[in-house]
VOGU-3710 file (C-alpha; in Angstrom, 3 decimals, decimal comma):
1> xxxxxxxxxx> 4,365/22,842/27,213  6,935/22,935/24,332  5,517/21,674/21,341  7,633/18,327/21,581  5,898/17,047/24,955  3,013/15,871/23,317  4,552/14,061/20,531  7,222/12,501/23,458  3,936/11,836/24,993  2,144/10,335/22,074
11> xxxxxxxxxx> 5,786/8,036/21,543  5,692/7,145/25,115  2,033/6,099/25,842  0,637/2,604/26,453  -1,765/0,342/23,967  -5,210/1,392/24,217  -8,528/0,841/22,833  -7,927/3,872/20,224  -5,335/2,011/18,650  -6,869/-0,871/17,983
21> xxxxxxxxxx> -10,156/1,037/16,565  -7,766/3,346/14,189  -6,125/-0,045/12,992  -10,006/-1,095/11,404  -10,698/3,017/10,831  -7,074/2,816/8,812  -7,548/-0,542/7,529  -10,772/-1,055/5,935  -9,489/1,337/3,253  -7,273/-1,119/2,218
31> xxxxxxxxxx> -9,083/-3,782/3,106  -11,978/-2,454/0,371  -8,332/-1,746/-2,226  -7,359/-5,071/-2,685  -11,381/-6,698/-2,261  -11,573/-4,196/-5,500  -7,979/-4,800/-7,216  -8,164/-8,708/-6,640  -12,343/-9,425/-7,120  -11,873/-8,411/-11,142
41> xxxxxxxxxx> -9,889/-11,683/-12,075  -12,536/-13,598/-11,551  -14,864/-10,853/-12,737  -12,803/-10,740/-15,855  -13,818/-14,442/-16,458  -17,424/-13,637/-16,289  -17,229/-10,289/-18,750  -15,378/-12,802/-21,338  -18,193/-15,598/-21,076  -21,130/-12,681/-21,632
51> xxxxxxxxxx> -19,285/-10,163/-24,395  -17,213/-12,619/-25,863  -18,863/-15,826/-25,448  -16,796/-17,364/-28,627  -12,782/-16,739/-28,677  -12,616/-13,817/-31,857  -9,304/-14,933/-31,599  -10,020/-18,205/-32,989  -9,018/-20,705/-30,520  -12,311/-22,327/-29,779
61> xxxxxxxxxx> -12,513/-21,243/-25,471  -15,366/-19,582/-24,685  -15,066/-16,224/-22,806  -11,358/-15,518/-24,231  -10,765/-11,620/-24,395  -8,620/-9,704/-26,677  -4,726/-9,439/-24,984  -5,897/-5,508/-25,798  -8,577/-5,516/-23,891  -7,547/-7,659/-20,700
71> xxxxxxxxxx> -4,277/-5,223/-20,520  -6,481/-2,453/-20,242  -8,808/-3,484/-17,456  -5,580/-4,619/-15,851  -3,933/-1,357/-16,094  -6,272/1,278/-15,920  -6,613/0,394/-12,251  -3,173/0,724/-11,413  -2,907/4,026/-13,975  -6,059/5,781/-11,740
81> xxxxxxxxxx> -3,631/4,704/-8,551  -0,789/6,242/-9,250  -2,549/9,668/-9,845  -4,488/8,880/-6,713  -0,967/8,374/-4,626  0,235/11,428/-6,357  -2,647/13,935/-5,214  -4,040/12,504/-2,041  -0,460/12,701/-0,947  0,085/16,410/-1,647
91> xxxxxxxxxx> -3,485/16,919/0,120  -2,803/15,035/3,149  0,005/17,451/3,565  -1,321/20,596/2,293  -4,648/20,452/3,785  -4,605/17,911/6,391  -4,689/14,012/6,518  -8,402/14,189/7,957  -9,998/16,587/5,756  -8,943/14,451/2,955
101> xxxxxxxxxx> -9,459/10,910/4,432  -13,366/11,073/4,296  -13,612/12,260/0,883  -10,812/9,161/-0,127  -12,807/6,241/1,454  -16,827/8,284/-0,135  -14,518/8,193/-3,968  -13,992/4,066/-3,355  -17,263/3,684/-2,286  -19,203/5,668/-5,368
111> xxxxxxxxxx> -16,623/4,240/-8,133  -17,121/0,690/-6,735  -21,004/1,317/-7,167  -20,715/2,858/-10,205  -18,653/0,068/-11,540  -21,044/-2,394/-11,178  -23,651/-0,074/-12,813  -21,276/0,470/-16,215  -23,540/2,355/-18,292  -25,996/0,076/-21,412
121> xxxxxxxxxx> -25,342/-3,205/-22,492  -23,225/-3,696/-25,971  -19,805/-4,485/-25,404  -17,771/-1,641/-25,970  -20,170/0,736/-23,806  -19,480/-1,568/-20,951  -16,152/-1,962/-21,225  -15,419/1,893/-21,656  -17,637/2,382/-18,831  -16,029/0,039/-16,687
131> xxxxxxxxxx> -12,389/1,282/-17,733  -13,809/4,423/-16,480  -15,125/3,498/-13,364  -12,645/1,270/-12,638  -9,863/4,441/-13,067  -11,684/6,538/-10,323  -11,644/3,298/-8,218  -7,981/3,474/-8,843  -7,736/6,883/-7,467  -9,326/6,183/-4,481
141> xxxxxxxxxx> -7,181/3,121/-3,669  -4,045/5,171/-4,496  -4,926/7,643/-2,204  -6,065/5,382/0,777  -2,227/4,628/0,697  -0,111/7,420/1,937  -3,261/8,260/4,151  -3,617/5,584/6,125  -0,210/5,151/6,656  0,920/8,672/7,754
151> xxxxxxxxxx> -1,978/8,608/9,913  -1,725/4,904/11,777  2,440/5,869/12,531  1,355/9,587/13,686  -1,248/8,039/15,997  0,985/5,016/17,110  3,966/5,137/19,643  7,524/4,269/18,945  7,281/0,902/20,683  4,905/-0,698/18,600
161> xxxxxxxxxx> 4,645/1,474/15,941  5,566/-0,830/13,097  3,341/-3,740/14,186  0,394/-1,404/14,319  1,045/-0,030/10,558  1,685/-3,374/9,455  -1,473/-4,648/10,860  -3,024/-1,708/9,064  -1,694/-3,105/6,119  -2,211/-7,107/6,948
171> xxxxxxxxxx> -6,196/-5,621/6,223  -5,506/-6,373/2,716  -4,720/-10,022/2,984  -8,457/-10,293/4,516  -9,788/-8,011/1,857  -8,703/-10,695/-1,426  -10,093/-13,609/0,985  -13,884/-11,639/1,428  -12,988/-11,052/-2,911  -12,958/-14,974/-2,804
181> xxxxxxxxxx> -15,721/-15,364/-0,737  -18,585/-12,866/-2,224  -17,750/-14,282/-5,646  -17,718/-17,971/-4,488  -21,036/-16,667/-2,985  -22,213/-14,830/-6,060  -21,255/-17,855/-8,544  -22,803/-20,689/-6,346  -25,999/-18,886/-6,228  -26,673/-18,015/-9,825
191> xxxxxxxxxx> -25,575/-21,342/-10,750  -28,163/-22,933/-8,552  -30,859/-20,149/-9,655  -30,292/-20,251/-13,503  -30,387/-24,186/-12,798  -27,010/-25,048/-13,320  -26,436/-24,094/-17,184  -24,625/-25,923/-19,522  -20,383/-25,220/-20,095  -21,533/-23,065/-23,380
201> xxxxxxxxxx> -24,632/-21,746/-22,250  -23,941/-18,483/-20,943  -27,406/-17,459/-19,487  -28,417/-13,598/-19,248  -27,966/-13,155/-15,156  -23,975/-13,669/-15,535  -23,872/-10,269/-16,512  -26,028/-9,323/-13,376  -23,353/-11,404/-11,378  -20,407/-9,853/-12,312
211> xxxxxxxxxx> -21,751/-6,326/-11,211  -22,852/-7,489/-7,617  -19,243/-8,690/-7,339  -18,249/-5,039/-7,686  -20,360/-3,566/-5,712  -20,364/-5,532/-3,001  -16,823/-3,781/-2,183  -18,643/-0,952/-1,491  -20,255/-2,058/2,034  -16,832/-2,741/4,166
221> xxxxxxxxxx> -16,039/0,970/2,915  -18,957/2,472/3,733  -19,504/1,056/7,151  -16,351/2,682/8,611  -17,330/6,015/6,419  -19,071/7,895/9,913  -15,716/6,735/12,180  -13,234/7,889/9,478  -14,924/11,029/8,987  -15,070/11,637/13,201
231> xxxxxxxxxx> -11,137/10,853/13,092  -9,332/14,076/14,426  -6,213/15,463/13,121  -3,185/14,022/14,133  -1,196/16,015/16,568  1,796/15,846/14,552  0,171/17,582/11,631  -1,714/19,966/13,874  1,098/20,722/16,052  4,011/20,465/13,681
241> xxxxxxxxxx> 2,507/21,552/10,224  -0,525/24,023/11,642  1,944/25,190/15,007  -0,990/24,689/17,217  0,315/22,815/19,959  -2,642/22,866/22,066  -5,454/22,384/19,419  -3,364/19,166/19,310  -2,938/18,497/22,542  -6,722/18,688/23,355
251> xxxxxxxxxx> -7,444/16,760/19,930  -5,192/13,263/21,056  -6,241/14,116/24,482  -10,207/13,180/23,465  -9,027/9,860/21,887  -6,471/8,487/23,805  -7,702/8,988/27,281  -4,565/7,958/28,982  -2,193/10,046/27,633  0,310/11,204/30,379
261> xxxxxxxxxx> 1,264/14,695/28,991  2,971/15,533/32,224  4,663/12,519/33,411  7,750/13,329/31,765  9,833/15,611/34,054  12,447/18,632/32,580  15,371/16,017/32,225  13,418/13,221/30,513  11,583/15,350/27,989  15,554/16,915/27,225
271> xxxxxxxxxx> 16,732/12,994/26,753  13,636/12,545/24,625  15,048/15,082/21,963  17,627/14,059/20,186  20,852/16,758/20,472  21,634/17,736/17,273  21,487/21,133/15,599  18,483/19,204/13,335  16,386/18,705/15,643  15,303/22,271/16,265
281> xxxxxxxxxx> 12,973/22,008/13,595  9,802/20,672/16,033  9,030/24,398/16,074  10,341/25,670/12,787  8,418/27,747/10,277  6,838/25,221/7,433  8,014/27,390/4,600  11,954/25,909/5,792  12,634/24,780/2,524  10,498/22,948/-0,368
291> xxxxxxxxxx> 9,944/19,736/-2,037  11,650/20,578/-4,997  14,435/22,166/-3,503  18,431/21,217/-2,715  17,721/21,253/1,031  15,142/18,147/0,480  17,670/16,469/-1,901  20,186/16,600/0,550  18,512/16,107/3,716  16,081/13,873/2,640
301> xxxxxxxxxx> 16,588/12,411/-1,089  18,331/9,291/-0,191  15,708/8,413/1,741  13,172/9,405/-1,056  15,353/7,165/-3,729  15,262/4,527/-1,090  11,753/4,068/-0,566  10,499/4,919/-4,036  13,120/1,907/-5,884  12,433/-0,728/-3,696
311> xxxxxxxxxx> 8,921/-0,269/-3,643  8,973/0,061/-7,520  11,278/-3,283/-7,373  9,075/-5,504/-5,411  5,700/-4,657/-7,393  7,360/-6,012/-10,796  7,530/-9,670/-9,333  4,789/-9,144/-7,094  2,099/-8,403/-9,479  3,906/-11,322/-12,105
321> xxxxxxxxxx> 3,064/-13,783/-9,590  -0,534/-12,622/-9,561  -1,229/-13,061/-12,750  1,010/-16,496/-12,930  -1,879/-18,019/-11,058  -3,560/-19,214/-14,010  -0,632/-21,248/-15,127  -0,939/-22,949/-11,704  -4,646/-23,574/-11,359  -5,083/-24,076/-14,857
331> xxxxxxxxxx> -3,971/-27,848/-14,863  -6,027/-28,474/-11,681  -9,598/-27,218/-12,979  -11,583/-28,396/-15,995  -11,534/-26,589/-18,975  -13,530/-23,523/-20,037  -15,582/-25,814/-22,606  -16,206/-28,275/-19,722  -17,791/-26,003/-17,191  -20,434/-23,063/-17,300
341> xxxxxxxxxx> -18,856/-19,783/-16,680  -19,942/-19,662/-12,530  -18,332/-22,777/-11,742  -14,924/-20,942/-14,074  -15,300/-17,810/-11,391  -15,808/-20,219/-8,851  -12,949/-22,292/-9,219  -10,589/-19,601/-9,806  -12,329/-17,357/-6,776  -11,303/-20,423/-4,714
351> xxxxxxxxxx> -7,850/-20,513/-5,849  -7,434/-17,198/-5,055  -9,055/-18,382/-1,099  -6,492/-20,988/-1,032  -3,582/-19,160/-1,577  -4,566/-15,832/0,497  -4,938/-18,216/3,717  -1,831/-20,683/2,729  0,017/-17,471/2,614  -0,528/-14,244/2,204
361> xxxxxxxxxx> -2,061/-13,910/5,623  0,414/-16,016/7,377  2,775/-13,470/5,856  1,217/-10,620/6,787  0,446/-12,362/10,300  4,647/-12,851/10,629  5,448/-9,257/9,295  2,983/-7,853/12,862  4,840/-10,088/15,051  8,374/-9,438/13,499
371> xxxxxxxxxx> 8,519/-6,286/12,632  9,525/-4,111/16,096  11,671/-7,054/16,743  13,654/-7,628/13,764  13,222/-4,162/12,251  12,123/-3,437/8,706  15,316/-2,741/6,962  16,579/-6,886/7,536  12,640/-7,778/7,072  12,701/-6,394/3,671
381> xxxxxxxxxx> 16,106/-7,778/2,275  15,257/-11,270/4,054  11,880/-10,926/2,500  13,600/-9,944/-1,291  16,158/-12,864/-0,773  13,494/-15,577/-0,181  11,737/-14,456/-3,078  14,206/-14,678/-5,344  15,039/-17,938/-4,378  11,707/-19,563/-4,455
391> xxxxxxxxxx> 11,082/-17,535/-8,408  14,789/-19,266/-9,026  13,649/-22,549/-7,810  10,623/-22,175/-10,028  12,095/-20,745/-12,938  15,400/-23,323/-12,855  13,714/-26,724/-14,218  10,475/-24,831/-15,309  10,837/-26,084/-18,864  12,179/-29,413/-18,289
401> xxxxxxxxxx> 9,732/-30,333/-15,602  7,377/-27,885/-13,885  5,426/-27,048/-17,182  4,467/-31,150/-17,481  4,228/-31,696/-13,961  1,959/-28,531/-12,787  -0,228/-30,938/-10,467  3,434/-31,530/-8,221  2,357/-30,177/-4,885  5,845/-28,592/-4,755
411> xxxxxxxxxx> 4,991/-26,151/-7,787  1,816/-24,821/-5,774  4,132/-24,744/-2,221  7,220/-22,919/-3,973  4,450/-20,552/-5,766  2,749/-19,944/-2,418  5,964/-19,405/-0,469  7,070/-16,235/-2,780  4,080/-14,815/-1,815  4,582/-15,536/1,835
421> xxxxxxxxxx> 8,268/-14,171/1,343  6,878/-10,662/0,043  3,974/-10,209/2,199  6,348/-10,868/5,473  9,263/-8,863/3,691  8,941/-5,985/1,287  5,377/-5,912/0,580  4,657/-5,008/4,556  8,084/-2,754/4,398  7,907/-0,528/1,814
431> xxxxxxxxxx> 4,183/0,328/3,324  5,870/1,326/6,648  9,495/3,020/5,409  8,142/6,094/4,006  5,468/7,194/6,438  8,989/6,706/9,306  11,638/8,900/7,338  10,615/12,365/6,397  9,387/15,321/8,340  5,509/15,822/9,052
441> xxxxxxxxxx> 4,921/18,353/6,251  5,979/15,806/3,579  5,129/12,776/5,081  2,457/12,228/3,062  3,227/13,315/-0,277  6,585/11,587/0,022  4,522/8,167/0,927  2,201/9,321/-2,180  5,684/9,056/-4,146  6,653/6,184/-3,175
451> xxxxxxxxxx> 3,525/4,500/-3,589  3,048/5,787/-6,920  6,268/3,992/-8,150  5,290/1,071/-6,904  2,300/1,521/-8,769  4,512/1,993/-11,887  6,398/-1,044/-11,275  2,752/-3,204/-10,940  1,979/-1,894/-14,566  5,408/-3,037/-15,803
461> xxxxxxxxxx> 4,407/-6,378/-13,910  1,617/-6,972/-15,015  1,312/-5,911/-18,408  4,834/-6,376/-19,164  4,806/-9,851/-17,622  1,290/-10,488/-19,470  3,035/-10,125/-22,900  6,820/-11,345/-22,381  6,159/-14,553/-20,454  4,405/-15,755/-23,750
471> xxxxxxxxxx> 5,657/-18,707/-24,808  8,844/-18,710/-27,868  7,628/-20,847/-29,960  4,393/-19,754/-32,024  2,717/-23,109/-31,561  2,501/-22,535/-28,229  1,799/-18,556/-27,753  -1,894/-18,088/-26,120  -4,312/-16,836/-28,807  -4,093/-13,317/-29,888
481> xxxxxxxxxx> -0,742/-12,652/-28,329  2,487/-12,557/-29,804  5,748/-14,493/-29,029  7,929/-13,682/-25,812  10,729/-14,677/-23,996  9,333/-18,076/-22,880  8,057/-18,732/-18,807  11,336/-19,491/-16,965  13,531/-16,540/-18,526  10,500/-14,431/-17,497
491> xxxxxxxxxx> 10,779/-15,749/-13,966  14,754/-15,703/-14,072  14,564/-11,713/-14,813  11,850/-11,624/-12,099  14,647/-13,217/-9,549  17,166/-11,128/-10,920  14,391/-7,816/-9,784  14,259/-9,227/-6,599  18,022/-9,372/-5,751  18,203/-5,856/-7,063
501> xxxxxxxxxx> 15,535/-5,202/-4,441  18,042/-6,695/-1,665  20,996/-4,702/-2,913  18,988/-1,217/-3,066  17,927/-1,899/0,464  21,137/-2,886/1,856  22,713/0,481/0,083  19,831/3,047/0,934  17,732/1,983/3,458  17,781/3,187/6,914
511> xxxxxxxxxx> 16,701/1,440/10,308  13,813/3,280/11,711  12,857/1,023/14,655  12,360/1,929/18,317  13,032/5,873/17,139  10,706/8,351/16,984  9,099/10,087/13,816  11,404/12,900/14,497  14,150/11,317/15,448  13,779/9,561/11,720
521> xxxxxxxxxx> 13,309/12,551/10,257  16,586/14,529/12,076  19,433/11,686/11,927  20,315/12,539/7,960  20,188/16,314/8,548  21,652/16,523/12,117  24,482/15,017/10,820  25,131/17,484/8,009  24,613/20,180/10,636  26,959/18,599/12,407
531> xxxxxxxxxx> 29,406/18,469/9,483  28,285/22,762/9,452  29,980/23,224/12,727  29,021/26,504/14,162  27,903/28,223/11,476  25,229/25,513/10,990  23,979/25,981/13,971  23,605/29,692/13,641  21,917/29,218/10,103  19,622/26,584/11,942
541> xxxxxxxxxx> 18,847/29,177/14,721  18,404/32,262/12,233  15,742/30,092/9,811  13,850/29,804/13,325  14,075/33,214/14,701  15,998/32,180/17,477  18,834/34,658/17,388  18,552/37,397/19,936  20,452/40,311/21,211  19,965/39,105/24,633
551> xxxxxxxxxx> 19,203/35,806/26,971  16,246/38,015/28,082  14,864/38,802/24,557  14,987/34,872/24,041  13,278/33,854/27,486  10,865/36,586/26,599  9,923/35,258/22,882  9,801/31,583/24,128  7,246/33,288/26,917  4,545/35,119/24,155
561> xxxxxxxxxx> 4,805/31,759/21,823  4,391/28,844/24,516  0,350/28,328/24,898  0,753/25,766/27,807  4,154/26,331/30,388  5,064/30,621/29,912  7,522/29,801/32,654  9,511/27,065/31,155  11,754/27,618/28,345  13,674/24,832/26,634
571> x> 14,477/23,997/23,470
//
């Protein structure tokens, strides 16, 4: 068998129960990423109420923390992601995606534990001990990313392939409702056992609360540990990457059962590669050509650009919006002086509820059913068009009449509907793109890439949004921060982001749906081959070795190298 029947296989074969079980495998890493990434706003409530239980700033709230200090917990996070992206990307290539999956999902799992048990008791120990923690944490979630996904689309076929990476991702919708819920959980019960404290009395258990928030993410995480670890290879890694065909033939063969790898016949495995000079390199050497090289740039750098900008794009508004939720539930929840600091976490742990189920799971819900239908390249610029036109419809009369009418049901639908715009466009999209585009041996550290710039944009989002939306005028600027560029010019610029989003996509990215991983891979490069003429194609047949003196010498190398069919030759 040539090494591209069992990857035309693997695009060919039917739903089955594997699928399904490598979607919760695959998406209870993520699921545990944003249950970690979304739990600390509420968390963050709690902290202020025990280590700062008067505002040093001088406002009179209890619980308010230094701007300082709430941009670091905010950002250290996303900081420990990016590296995380960065080196469980290279990994997943260089050593495998499985070897390195196990040891991803045990680092979330011990840094979620250890966050909750932040070393002593005085403020700055546990807040340097939590930045810590919570930077590890970030390393693991980064690195779930480029995993998961190069695994789910090198498991999935080319029929459904999309749906089943977006439902991969759709696992972190669920994961900030079960954030919600454990802290709703958490709060209601403390309340009720420390007998329902008065609005400034900050019993001692709060700071026992906040920790079994964190480590509650643990348990999702750790019940899939045993599956994720029994997970084999993927056959396009082993077979592609390692060049042993059968080792990944018998692999996929032990998980997906009804895997015809000789149903296709001689002609339909020859229509099922695509004929171009490019896509020779199923069985070419790995050391081809290297990251860093001219050969990637040009074969694959568009792509790369592509990916990495939009996904960099849509995490500058997407992030904003997270952290514009307090100027949304604000007006609907009594004040900090009114209520003890569980029913503050519980409130704003049932915003967050509200507006995961109003619409970031409906989004994510669409984005499944759309996406091998559609396609993700009109998803994602109908997804970045919507958004800037709900943040424009917010931002427009903002000052004139959303800031005194923040109880107008509008303002919370028009809020809830950019998030429902992202999570059904871009945010599913730029999850899928790069684990579709580039060849099996950079897959994953080209995901790692992209993710990481998205991770760049999050910090510009949310730290950058933290300090700029700040009101102009210095009677209105929240204690302890300085004067910005006022609300609605910060949501105009985050409009403006999003249109750039739509452009970038219309200019650089491709279509991937319905095609094969290799395919995806081969349509930039076959047609610069093509542009080569013949002497492409003898440079393409010379980096493979497949240059004889004779028809016989060829037959006869095909013969020694072919560990299934001796007697068939094709390329």
């Amino acid at each position: 068998m040539a090494p591209i029947r069992v990857l035309t296989a693997l695009d060919h074969a039917r739903t089955q129960y594997y699928h399904f079980k490598a979607i919760i495998i695959a998406g209870m890493g993520l699921f545990t990423d944003s249950y970690d990434l979304f739990c600390i706003v509420p968390v963050m409530k709690i902290i202020g109420r025990v280590y700062y239980p008067s505002s040093s700033a001088g406002d009179g709230g209890p619980g308010v923390m230094p701007p300082a200090v709430v941009s670091a917990i905010v950002s250290i996070a996303l900081l420990g992601a990016v590296v995380g992206n960065l080196l469980f990307g290279v990994l997943g290539d260089r050593v495998g995606r499985g070897r390195v999956y196990g040891a991803c999902l045990l680092l979330l799992v011990c840094s979620s534990l250890a966050s909750g048990f932040s070393i002593c008791r005085t403020r700055a120990c546990v807040l340097s001990s939590l930045c810590l923690f919570r930077f590890l944490l970030g390393v693991g979630v980064g690195g779930d990313y480029p995993l998961s996904a190069t695994i789910m689309s090198e498991f999935a076929n080319k029929r459904t392939r999309g749906a089943f990476i977006a439902a991969v991702f759709s696992m972190q919708g669920f994961g900030i409702l079960a954030s919600s819920g454990v802290t709703m959980v958490v709060a209601a019960a403390f309340d009720r056992f420390t007998g329902h404290p008065a609005p400034l009395d900050t019993p001692e258990a709060a700071d026992i609360a906040w920790r079994v928030i964190l480590m509650a993410g643990a348990v999702p995480a750790g019940l899939t540990f045993y599956w994720r670890m029994a997970m084999p290879e993927t056959a396009r890694f082993t077979a592609l990457v390692q060049h042993d065909v059968l080792k990944a033939t018998n692999d996929i063969g032990r998980v997906l059962t009804d895997l015809d790898l000789n149903g296709l016949d001689e002609d339909e495995d020859a229509a099922a590669i695509p004929r171009t000079p490019g896509s020779f390199r199923y069985a070419s050497p790995a050391s081809q050509y290297g990251l860093f090289s001219l050969a990637f740039l040009r074969q694959h750098g568009r792509n790369l650009f592509g990916c990495a900008s939009t996904w960099f794009l849509l995490d500058i508004p997407y992030y904003s919006s997270t952290l514009f939720q307090s100027q949304i539930y604000r007006p609907w929840f009594p004040p900090a002086s009114h209520q003890n600091v569980f029913r503050e976490a519980y409130d704003v742990a049932r915003f967050q509820a509200i507006i995961a189920v109003a619409s970031t799971i409906p989004g994510y819900f669409v984005a499944v059913l759309l996406i091998d239908r559609v396609g993700r390249r009109w998803l994602q610029m109908a997804g970045f068009f919507l958004m800037a036109a709900f943040l424009f419809a917010l931002a427009g009369p903002y000052d004139h009449y959303w800031r005194g009418n923040a109880k107008n049901a509008w303002y919370i639908v028009l809020y809830a509907l950019t998030f429902f715009s992202a999570n059904l466009g871009p945010n599913t999209t730029t999850f899928i793109l790069p684990a579709e585009l580039f060849p099996a041996r950079f897959r994953s550290t080209c995901h790692g890439i992209s993710a990481a710039a998205g991770k760049v944009g999050a910090l510009v989002g949310s730290v950058g949004f933290l300090w700029a939306s700040q009101a102009r005028h210095r009677g209105e600027v929240q204690a302890g921060y300085e004067r910005g560029i006022g609300m609605m010019n910060a949501l105009v610029i985050l409009g403006a982001i999003s249109l750039l989003g739509l452009a970038v996509t219309y200019f650089f990215t491709p279509e991937t749906m319905g095609r094969s991983l290799e395919e995806n891979e081969s349509s930039e490069q076959g047609d610069q081959d093509l542009q080569d003429g013949d002497g492409g194609m003898t440079m393409r047949l010379q980096e493979l070795n497949l240059t004889p003196k004779s028809p016989a010498s060829l037959v006869s190398s095909h013969v020694s190298s072919s560990p299934i069919h001796p007697h068939r030759f094709s390329v």
